[in-house]
C-alpha positions in Angstrom: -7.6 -14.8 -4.3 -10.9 -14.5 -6.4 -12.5 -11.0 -7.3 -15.6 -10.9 -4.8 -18.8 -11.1 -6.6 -20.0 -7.3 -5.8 -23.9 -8.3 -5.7 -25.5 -6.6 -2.5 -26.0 -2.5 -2.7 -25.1 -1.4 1.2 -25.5 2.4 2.6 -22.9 3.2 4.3 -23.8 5.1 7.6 -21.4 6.7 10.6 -23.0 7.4 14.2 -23.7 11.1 14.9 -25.0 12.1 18.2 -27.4 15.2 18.0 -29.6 16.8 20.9 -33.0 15.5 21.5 -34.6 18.3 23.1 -34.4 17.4 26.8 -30.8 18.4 27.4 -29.2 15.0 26.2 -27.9 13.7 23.2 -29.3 10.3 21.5 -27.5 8.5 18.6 -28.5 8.7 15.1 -26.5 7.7 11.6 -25.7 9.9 8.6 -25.4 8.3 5.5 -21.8 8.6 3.7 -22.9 6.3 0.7 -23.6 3.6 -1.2 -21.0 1.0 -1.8 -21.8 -2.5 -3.6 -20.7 -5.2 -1.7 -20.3 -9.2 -1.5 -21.4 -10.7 1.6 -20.1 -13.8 3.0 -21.5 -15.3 6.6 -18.6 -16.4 8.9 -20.2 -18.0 11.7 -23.4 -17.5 13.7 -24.9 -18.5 17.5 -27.4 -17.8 19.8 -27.3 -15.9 22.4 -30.2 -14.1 25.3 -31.2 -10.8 25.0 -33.0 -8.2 26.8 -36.4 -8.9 24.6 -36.0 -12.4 23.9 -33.6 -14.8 21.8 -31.3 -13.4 19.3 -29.6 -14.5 16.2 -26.0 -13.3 16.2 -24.1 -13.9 12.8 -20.2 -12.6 12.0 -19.8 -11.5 8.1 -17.1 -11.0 6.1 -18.0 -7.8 4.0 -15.7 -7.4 0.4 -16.3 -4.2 -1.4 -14.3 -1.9 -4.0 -10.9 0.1 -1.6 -10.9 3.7 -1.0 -7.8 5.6 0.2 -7.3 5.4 4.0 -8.4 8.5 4.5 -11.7 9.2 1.7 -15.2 9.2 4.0 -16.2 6.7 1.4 -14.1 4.0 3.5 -15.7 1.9 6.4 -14.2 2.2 9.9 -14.8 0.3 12.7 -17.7 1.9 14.8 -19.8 2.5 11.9 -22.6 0.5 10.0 -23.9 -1.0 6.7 -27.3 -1.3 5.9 -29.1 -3.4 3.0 -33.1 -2.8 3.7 -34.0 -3.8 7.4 -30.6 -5.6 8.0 -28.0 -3.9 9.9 -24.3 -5.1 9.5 -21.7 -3.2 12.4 -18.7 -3.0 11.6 -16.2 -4.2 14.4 -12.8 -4.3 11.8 -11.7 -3.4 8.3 -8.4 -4.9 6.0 -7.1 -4.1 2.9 -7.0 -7.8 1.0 -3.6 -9.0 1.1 -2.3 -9.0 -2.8 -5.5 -7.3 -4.1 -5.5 -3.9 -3.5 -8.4 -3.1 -5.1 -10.5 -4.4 -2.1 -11.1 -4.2 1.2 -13.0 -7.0 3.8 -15.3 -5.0 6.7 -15.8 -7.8 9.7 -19.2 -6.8 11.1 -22.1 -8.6 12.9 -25.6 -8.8 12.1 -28.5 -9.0 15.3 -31.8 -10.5 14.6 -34.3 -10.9 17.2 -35.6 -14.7 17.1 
């Protein structure tokens, strides 16, 4: 397997729920980091909505590893965010026979 090509700068965010005031909580992010990242699409389809049409695409997501345990590593649950786009993580792997990566499976919405 290839070195991945680690060209896009992601933040690396994990949800956080914090009061709003009212008696509730809403969800926000915290950001844990940057990472640099290469980002490959997987597949894509449309799909309906509550506002409209939406784009859904799957990525694979290669980036530098961090021990299982370090902050710094993506878990499923949490996001990574280049600019306006929004990437959510859903799984993450170490690569098989280069530990020096890992591959985050996420999806990216875009209303159409």
């Amino acid at each position: 397997m290839r070195a991945p090509e680690l060209t896009h700068r992601l933040l690396l965010e994990a949800p956080v729920d914090v009061a709003h005031g009212a008696g509730g909580l809403m969800r926000d992010w915290q950001s844990l980091g940057e990472v640099w990242a290469e980002l490959r699409v997987r597949s894509g389809r449309q799909a309906k909505g509550a506002g409209g049409a939406l784009e859904r695409l799957t990525w694979r997501i290669r980036m530098r590893a961090s021990p299982p345990d370090a902050p710094s590593r993506p878990v499923a649950g949490q996001r990574l965010r280049e600019g306006a786009r929004i990437f959510v993580i859903h799984a993450v792997a170490d690569d098989p026979g280069m530990a020096r990566y890992l591959t985050c499976f996420a999806q990216e919405e875009t209303a159409t």
